[in-house]
mmCIF file as Biopython writes it, N, C-alpha, C and O atoms, coordinates in Angstrom:
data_model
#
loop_
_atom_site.group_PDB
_atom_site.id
_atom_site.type_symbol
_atom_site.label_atom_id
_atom_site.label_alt_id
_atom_site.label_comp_id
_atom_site.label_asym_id
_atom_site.label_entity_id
_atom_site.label_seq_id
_atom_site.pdbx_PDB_ins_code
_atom_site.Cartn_x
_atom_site.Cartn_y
_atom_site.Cartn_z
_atom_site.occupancy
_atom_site.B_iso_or_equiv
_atom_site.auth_seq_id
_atom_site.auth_asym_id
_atom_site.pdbx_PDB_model_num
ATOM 1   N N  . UNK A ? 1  ? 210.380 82.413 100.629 1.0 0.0 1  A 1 
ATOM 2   C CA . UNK A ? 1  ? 210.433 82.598 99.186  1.0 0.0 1  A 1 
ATOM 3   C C  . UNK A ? 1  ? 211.606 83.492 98.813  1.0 0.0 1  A 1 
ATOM 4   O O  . UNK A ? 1  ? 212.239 84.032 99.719  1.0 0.0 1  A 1 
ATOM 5   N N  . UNK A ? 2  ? 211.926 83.677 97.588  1.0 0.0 2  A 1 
ATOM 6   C CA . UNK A ? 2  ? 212.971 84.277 97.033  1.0 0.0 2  A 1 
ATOM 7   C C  . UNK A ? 2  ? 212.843 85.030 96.219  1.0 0.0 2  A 1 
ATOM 8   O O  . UNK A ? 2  ? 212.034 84.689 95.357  1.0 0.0 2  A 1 
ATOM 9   N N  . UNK A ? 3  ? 213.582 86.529 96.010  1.0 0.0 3  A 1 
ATOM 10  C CA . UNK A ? 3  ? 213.304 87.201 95.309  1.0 0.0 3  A 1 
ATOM 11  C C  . UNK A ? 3  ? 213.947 87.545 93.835  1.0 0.0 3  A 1 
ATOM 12  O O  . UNK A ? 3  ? 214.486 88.569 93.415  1.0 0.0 3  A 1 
ATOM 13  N N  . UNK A ? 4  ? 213.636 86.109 93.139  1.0 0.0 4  A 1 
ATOM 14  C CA . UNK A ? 4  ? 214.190 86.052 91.809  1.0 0.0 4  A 1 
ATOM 15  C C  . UNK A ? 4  ? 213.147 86.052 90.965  1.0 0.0 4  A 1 
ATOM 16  O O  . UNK A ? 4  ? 212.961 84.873 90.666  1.0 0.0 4  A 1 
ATOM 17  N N  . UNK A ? 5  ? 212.115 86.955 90.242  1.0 0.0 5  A 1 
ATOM 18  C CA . UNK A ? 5  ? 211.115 87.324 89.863  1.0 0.0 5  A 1 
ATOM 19  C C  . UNK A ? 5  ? 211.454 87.917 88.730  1.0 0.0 5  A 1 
ATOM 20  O O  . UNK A ? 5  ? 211.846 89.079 88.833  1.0 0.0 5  A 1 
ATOM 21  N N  . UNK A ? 6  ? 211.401 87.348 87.471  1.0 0.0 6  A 1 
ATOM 22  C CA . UNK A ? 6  ? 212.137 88.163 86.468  1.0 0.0 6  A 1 
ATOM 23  C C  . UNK A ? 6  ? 211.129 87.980 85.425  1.0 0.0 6  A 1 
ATOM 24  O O  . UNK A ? 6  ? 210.330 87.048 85.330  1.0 0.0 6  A 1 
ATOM 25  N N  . UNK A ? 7  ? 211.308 89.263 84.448  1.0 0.0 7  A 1 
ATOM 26  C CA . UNK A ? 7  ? 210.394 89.322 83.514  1.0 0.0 7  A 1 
ATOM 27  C C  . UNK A ? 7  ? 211.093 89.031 81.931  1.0 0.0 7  A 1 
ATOM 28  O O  . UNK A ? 7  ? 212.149 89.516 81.524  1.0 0.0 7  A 1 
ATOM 29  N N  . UNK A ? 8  ? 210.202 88.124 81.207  1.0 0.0 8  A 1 
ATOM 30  C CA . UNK A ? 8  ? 210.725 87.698 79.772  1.0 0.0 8  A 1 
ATOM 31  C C  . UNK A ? 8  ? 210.546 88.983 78.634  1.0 0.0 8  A 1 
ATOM 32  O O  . UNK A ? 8  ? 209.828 89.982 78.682  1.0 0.0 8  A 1 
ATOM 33  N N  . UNK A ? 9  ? 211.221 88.654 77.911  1.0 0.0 9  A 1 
ATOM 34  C CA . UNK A ? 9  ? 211.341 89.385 76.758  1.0 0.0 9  A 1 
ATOM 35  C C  . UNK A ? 9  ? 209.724 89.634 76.156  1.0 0.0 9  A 1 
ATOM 36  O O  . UNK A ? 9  ? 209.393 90.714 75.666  1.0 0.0 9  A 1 
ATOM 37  N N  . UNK A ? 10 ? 208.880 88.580 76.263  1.0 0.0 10 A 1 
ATOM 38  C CA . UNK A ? 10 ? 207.339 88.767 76.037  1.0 0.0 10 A 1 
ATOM 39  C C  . UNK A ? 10 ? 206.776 89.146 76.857  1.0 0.0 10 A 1 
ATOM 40  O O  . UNK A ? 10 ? 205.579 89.038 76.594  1.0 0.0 10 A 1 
ATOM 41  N N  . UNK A ? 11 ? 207.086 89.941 78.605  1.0 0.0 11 A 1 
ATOM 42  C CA . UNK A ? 11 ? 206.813 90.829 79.208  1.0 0.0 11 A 1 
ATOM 43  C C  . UNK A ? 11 ? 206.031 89.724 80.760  1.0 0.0 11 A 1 
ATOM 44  O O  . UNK A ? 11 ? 205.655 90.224 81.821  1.0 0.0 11 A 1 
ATOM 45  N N  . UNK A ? 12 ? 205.998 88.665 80.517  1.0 0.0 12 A 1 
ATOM 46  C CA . UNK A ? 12 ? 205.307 87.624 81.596  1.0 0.0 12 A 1 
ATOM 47  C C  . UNK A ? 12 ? 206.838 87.649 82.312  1.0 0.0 12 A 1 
ATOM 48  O O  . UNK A ? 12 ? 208.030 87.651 82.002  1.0 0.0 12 A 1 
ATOM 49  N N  . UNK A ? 13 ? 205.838 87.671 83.641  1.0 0.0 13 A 1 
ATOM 50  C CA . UNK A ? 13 ? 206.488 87.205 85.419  1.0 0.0 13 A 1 
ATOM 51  C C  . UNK A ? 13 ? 207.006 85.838 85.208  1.0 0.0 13 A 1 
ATOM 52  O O  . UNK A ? 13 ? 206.311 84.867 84.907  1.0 0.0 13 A 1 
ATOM 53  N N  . UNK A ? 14 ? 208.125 85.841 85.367  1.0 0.0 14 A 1 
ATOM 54  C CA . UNK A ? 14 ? 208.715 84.192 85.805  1.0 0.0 14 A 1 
ATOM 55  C C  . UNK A ? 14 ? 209.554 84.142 87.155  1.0 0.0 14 A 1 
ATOM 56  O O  . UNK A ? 14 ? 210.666 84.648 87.300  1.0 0.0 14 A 1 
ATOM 57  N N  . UNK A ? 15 ? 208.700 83.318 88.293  1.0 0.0 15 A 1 
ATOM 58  C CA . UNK A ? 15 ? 209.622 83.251 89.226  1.0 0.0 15 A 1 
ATOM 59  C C  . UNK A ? 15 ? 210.339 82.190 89.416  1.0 0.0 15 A 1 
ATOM 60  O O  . UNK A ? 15 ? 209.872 81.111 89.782  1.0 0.0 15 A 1 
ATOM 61  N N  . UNK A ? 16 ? 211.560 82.422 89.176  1.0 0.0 16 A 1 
ATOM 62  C CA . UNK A ? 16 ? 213.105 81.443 88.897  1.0 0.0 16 A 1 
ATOM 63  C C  . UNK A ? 16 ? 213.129 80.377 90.746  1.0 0.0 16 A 1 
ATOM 64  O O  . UNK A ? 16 ? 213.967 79.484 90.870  1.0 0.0 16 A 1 
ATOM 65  N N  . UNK A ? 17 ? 212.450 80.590 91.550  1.0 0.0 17 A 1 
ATOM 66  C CA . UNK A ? 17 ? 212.762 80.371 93.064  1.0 0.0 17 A 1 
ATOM 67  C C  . UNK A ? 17 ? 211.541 79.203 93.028  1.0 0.0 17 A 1 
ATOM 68  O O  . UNK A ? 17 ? 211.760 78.068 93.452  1.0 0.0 17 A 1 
ATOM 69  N N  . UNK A ? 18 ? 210.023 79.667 92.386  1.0 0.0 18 A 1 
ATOM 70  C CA . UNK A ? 18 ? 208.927 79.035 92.191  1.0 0.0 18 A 1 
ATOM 71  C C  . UNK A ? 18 ? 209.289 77.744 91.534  1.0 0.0 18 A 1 
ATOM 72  O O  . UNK A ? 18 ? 208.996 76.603 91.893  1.0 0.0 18 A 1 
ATOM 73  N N  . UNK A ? 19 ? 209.807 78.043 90.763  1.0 0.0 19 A 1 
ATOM 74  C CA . UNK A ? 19 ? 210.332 77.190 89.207  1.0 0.0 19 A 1 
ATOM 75  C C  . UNK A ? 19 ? 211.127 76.236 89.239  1.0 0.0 19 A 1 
ATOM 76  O O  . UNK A ? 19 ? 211.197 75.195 88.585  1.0 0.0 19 A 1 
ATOM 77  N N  . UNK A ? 20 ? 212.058 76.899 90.499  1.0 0.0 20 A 1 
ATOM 78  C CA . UNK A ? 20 ? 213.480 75.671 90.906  1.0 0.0 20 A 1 
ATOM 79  C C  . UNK A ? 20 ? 212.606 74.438 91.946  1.0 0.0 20 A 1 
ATOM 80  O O  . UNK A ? 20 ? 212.801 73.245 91.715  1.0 0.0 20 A 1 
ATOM 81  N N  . UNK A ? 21 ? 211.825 74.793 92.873  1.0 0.0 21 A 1 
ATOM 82  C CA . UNK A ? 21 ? 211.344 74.555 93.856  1.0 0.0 21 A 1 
ATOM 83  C C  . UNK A ? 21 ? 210.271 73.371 93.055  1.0 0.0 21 A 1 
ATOM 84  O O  . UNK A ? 21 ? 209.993 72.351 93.686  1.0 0.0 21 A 1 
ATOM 85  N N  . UNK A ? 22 ? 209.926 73.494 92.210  1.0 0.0 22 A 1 
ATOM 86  C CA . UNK A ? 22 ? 208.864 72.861 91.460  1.0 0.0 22 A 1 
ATOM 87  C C  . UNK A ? 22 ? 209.786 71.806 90.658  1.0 0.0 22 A 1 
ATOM 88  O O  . UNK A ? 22 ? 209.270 70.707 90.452  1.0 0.0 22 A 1 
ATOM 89  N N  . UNK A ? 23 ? 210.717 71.961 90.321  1.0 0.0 23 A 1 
ATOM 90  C CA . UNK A ? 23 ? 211.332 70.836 89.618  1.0 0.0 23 A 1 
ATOM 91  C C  . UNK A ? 23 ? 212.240 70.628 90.511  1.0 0.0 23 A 1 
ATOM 92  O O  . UNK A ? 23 ? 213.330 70.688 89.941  1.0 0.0 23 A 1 
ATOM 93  N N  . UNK A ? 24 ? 212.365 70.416 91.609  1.0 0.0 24 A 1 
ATOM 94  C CA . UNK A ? 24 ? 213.505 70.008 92.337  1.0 0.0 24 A 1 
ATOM 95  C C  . UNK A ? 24 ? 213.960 68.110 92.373  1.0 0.0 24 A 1 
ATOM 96  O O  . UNK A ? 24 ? 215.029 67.501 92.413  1.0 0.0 24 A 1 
ATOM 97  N N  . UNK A ? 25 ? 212.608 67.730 92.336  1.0 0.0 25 A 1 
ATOM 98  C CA . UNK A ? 25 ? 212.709 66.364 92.273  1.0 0.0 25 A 1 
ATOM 99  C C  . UNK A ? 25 ? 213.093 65.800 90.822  1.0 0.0 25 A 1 
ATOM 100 O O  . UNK A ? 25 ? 213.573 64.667 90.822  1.0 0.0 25 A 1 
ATOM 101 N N  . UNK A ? 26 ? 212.958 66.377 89.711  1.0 0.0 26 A 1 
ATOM 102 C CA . UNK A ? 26 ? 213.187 66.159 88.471  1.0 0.0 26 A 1 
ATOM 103 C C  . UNK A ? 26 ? 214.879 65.376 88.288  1.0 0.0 26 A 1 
ATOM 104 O O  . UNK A ? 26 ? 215.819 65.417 89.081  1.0 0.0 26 A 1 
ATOM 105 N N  . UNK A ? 27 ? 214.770 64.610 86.767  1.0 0.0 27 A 1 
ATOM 106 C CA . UNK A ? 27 ? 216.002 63.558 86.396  1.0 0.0 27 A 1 
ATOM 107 C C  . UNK A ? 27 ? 216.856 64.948 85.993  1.0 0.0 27 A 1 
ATOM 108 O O  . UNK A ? 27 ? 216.386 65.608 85.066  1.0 0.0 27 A 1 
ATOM 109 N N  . UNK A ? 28 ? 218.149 65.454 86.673  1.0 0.0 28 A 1 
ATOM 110 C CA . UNK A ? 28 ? 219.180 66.082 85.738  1.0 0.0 28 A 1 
ATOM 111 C C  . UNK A ? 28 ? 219.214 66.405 84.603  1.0 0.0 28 A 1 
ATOM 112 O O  . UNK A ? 28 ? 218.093 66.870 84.398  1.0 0.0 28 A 1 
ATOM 113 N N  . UNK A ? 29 ? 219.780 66.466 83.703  1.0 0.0 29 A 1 
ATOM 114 C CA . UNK A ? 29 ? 219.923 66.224 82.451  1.0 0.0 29 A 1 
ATOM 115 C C  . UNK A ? 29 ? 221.628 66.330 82.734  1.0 0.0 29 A 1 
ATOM 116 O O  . UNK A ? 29 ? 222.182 67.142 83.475  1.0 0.0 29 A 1 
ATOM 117 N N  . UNK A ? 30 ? 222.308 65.194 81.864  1.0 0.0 30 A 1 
ATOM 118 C CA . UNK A ? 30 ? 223.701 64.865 82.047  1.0 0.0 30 A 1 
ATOM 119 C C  . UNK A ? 30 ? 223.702 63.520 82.311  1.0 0.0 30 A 1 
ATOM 120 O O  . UNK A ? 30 ? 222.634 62.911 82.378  1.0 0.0 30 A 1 
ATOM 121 N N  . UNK A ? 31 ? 225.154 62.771 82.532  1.0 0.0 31 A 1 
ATOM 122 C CA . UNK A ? 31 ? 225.230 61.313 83.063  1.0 0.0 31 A 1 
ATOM 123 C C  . UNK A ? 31 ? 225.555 61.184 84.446  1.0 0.0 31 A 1 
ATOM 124 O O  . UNK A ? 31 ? 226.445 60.345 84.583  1.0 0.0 31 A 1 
ATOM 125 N N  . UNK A ? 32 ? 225.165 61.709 85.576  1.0 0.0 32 A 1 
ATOM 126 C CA . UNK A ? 32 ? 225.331 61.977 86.529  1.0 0.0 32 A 1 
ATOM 127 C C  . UNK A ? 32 ? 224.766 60.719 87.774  1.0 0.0 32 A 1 
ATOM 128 O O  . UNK A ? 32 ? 225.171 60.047 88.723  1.0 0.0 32 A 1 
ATOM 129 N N  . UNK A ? 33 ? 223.669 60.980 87.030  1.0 0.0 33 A 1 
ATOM 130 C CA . UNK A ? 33 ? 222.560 60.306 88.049  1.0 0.0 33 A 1 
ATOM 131 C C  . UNK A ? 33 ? 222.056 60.455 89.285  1.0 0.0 33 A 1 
ATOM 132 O O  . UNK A ? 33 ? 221.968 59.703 90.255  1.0 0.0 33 A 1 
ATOM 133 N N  . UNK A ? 34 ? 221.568 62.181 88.950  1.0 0.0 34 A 1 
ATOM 134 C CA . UNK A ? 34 ? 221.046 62.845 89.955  1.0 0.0 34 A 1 
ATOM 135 C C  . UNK A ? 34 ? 220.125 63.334 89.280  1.0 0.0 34 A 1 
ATOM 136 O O  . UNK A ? 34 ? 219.904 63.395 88.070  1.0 0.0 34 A 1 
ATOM 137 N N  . UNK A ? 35 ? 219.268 63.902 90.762  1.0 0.0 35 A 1 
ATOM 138 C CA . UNK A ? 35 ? 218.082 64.792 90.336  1.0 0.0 35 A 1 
ATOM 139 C C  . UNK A ? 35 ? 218.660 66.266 90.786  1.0 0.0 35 A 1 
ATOM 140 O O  . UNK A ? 35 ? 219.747 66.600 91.257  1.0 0.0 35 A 1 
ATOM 141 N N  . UNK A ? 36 ? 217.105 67.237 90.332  1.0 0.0 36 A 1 
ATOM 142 C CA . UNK A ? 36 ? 217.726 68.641 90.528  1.0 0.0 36 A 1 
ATOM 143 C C  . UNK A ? 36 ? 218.310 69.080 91.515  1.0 0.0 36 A 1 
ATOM 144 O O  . UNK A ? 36 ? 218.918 70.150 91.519  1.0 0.0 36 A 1 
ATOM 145 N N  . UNK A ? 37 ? 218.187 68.212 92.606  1.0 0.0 37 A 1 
ATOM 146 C CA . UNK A ? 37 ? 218.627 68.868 93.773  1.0 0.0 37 A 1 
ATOM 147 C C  . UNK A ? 37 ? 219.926 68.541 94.323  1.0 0.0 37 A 1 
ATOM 148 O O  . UNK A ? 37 ? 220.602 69.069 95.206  1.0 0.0 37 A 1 
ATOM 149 N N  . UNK A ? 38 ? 220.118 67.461 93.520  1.0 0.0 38 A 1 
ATOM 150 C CA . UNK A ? 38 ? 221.466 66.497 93.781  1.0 0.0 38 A 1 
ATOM 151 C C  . UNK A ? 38 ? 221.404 65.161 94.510  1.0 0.0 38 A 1 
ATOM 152 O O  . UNK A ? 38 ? 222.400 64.887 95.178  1.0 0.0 38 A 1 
ATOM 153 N N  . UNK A ? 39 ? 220.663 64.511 94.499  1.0 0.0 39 A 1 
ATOM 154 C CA . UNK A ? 39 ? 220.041 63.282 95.013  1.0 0.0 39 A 1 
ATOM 155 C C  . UNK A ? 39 ? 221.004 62.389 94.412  1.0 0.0 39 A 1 
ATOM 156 O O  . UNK A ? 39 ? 221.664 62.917 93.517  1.0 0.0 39 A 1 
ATOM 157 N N  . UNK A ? 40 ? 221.235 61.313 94.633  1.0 0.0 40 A 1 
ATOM 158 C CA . UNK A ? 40 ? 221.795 60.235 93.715  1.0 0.0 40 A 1 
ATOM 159 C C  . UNK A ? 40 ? 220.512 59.292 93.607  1.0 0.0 40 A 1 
ATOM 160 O O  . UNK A ? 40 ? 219.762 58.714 94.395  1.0 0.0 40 A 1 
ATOM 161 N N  . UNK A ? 41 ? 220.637 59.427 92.316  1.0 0.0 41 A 1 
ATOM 162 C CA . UNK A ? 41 ? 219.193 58.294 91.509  1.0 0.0 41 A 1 
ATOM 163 C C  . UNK A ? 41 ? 219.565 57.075 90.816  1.0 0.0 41 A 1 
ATOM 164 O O  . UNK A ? 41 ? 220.535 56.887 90.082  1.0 0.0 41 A 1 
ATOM 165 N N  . UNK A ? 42 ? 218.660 56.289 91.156  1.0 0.0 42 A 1 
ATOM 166 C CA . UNK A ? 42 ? 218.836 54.874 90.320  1.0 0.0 42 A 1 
ATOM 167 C C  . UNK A ? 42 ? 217.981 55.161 88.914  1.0 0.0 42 A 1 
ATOM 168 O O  . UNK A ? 42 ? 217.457 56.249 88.676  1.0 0.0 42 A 1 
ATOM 169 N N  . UNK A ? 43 ? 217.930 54.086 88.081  1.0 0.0 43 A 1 
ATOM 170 C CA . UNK A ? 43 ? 217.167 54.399 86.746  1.0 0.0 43 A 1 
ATOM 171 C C  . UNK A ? 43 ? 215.264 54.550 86.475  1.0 0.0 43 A 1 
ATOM 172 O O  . UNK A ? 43 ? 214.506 54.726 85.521  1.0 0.0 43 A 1 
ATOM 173 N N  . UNK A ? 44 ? 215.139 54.302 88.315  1.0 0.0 44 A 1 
ATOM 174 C CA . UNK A ? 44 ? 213.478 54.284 88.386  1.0 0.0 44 A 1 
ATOM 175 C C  . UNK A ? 44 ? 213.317 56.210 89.202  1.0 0.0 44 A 1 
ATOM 176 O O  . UNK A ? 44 ? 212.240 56.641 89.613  1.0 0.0 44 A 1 
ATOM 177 N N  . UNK A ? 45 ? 214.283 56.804 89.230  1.0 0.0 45 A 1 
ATOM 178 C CA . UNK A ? 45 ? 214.205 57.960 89.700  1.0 0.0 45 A 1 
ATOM 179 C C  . UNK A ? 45 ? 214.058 57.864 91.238  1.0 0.0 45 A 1 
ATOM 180 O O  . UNK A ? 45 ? 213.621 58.870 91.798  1.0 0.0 45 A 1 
ATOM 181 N N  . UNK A ? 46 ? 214.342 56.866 91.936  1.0 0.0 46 A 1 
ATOM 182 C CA . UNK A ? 46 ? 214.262 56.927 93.332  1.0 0.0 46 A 1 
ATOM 183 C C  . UNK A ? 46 ? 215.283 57.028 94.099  1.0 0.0 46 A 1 
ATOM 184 O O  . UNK A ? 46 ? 216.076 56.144 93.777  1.0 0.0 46 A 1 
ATOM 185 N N  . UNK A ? 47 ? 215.630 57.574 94.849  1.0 0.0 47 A 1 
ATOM 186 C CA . UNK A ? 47 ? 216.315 58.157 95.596  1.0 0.0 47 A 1 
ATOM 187 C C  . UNK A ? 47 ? 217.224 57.284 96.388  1.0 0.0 47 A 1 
ATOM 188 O O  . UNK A ? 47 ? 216.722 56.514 97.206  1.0 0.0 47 A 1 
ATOM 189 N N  . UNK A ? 48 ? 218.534 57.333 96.220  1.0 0.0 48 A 1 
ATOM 190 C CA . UNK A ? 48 ? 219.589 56.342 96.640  1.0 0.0 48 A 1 
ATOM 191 C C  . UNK A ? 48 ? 220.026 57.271 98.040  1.0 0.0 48 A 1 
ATOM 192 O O  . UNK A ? 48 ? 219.601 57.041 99.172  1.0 0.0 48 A 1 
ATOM 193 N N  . UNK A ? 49 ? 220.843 58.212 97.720  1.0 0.0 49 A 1 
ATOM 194 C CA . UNK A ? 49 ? 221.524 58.760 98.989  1.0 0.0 49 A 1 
ATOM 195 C C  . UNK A ? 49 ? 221.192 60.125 98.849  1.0 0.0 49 A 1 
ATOM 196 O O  . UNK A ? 49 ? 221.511 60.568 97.746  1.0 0.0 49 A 1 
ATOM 197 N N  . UNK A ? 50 ? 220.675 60.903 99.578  1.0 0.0 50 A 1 
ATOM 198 C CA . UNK A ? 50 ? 220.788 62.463 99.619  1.0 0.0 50 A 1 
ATOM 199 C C  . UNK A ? 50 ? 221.868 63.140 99.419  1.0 0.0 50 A 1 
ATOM 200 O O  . UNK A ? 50 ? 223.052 62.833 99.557  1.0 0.0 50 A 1 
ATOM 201 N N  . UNK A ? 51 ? 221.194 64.394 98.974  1.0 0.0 51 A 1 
ATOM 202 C CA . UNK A ? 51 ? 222.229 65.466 99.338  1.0 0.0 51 A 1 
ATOM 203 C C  . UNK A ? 51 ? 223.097 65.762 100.282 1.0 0.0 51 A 1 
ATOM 204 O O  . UNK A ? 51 ? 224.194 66.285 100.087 1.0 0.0 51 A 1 
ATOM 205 N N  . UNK A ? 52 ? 222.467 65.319 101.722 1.0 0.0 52 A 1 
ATOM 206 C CA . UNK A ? 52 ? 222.825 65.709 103.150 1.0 0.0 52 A 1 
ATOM 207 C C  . UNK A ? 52 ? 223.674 64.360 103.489 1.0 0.0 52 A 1 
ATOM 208 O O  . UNK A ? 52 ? 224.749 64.512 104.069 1.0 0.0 52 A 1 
ATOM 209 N N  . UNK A ? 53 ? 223.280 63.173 103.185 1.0 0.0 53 A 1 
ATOM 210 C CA . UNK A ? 53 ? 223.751 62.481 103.140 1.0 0.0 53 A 1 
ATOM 211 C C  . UNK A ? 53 ? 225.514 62.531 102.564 1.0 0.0 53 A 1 
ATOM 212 O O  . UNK A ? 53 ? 226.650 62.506 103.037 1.0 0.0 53 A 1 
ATOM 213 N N  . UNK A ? 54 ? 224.965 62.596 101.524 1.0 0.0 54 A 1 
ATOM 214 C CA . UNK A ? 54 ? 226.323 62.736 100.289 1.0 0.0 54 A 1 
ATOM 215 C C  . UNK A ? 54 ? 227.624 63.847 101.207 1.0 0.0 54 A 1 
ATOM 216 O O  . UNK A ? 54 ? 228.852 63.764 101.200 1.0 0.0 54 A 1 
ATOM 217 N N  . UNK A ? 55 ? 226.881 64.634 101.780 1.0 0.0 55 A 1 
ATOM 218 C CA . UNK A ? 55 ? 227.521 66.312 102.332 1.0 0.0 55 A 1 
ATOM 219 C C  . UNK A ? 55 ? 228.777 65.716 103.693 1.0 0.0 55 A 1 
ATOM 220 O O  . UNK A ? 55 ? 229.979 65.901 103.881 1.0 0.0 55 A 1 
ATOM 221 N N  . UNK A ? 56 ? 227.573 64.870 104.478 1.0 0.0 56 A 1 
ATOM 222 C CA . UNK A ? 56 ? 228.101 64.151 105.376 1.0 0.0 56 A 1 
ATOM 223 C C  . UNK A ? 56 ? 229.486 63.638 104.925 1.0 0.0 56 A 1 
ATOM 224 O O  . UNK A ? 56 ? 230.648 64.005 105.102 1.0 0.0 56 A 1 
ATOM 225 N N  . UNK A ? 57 ? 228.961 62.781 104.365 1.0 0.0 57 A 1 
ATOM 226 C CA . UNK A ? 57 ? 230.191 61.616 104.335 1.0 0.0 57 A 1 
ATOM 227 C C  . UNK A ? 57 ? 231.440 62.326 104.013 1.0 0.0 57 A 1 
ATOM 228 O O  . UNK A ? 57 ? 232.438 62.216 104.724 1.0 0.0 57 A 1 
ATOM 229 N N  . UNK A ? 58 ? 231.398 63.098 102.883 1.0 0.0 58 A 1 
ATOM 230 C CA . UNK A ? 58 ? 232.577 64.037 102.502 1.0 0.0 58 A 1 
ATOM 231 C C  . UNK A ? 58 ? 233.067 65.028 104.052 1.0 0.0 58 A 1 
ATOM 232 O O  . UNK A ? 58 ? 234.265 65.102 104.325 1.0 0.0 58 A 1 
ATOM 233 N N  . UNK A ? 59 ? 232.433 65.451 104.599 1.0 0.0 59 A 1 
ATOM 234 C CA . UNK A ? 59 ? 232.939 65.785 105.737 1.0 0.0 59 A 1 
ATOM 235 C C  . UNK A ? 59 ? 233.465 64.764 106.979 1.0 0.0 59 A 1 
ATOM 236 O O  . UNK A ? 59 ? 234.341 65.103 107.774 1.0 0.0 59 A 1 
ATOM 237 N N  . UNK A ? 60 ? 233.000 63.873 106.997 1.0 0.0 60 A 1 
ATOM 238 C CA . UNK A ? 60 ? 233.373 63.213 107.484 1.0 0.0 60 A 1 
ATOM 239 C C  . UNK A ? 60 ? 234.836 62.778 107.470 1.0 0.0 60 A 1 
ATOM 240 O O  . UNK A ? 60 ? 235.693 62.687 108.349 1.0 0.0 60 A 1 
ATOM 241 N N  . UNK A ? 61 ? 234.814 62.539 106.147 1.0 0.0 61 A 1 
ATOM 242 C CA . UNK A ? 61 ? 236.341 61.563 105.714 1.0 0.0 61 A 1 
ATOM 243 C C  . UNK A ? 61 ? 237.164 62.923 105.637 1.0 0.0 61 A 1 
ATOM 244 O O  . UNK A ? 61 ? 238.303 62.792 106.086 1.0 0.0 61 A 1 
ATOM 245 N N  . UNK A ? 62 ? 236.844 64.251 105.155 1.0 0.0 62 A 1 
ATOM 246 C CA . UNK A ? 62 ? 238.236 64.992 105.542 1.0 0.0 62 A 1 
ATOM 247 C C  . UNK A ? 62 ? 238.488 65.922 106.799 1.0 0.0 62 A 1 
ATOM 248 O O  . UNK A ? 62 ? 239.220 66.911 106.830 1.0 0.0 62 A 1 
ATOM 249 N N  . UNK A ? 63 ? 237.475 65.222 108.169 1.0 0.0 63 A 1 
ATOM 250 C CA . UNK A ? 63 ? 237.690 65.794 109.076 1.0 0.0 63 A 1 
ATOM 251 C C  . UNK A ? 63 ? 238.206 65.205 110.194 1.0 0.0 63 A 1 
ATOM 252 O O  . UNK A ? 63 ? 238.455 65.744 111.272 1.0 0.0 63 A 1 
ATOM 253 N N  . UNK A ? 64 ? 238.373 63.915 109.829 1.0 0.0 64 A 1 
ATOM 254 C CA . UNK A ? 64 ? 238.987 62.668 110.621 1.0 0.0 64 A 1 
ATOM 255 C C  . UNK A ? 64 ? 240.407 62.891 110.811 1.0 0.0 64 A 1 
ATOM 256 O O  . UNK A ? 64 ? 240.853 63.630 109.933 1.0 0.0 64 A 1 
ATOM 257 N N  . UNK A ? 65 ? 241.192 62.541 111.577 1.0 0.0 65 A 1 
ATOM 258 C CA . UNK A ? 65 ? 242.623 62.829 111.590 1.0 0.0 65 A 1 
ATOM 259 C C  . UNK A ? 65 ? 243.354 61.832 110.986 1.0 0.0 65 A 1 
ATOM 260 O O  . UNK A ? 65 ? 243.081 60.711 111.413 1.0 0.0 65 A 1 
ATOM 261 N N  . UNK A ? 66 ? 244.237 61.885 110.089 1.0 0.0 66 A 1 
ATOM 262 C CA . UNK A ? 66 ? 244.683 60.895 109.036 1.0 0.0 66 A 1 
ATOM 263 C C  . UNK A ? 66 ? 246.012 60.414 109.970 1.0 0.0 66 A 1 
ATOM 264 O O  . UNK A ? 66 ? 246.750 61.135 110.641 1.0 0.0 66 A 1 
ATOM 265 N N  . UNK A ? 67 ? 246.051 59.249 109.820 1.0 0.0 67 A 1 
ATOM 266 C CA . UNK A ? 67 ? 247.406 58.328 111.194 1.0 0.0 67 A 1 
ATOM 267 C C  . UNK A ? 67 ? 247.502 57.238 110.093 1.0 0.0 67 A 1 
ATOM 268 O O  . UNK A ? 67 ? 246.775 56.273 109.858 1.0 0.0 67 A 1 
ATOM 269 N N  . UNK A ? 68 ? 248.930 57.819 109.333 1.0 0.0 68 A 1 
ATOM 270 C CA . UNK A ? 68 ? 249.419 56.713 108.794 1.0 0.0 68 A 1 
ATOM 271 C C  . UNK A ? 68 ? 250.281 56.020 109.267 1.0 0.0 68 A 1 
ATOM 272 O O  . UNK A ? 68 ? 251.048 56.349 110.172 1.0 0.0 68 A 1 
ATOM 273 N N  . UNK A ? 69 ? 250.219 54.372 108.365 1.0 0.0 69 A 1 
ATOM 274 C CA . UNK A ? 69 ? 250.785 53.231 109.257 1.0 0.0 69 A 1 
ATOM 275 C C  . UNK A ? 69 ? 252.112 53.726 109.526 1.0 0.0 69 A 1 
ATOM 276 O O  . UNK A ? 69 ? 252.638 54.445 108.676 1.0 0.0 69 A 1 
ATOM 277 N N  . UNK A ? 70 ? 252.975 53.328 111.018 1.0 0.0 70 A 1 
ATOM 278 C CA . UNK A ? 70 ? 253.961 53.228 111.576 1.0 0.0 70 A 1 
ATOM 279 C C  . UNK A ? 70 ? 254.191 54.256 112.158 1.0 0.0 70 A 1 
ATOM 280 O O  . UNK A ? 70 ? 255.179 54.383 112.882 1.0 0.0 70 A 1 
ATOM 281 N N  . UNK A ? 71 ? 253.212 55.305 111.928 1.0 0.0 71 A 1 
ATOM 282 C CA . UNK A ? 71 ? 253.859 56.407 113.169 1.0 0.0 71 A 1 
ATOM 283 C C  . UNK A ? 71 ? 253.015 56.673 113.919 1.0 0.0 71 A 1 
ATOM 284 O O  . UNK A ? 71 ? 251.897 56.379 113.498 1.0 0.0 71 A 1 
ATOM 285 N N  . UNK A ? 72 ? 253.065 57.396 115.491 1.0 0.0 72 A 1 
ATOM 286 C CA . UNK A ? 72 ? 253.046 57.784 116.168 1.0 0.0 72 A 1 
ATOM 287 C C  . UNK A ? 72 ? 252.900 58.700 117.060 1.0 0.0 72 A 1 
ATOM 288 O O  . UNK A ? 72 ? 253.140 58.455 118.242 1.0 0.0 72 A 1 
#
C-alpha cells in the first residue's frame, strides 16, 4: 500500500493509492483509448494490448541495432 492518505477540506480520509487501485480498470477520459492504467481499449472496454506489452515493443524497436541498406 501507499502512503497517499490525504484529508479533504470537509475533514474525511481519502486514500489517493486505494482510489487509483480501484479505478484502474476504468475508460480514460480523453480520445486515447485507454483505460486508467494504460491498456489499449476497444469500444467494449476490453483489453487489446497491455501496458507491458505496449512497454515491450517500444523497447524493443529502440534497442535493436539499426543497419541501414548498403552498409556494412
Amino acid at each position: 500500500m501507499t502512503n497517499e492518505v490525504y484529508k479533504s477540506a470537509n475533514g474525511k480520509t481519502v486514500d489517493m493509492g486505494a482510489l487509483r487501485l480501484q479505478n484502474e480498470k476504468v475508460r480514460a477520459v480523453g480520445n486515447m483509448r485507454v483505460n486508467a492504467r494504460g491498456d489499449v481499449i476497444n469500444d467494449n472496454n476490453e483489453v487489446i494490448r497491455t501496458r507491458n506489452e505496449q512497454v515491450s515493443k517500444q523497447y524493443q524497436k529502440q534497442t535493436q541495432p539499426n543497419s541501414p541498406k548498403g552498409r556494412q
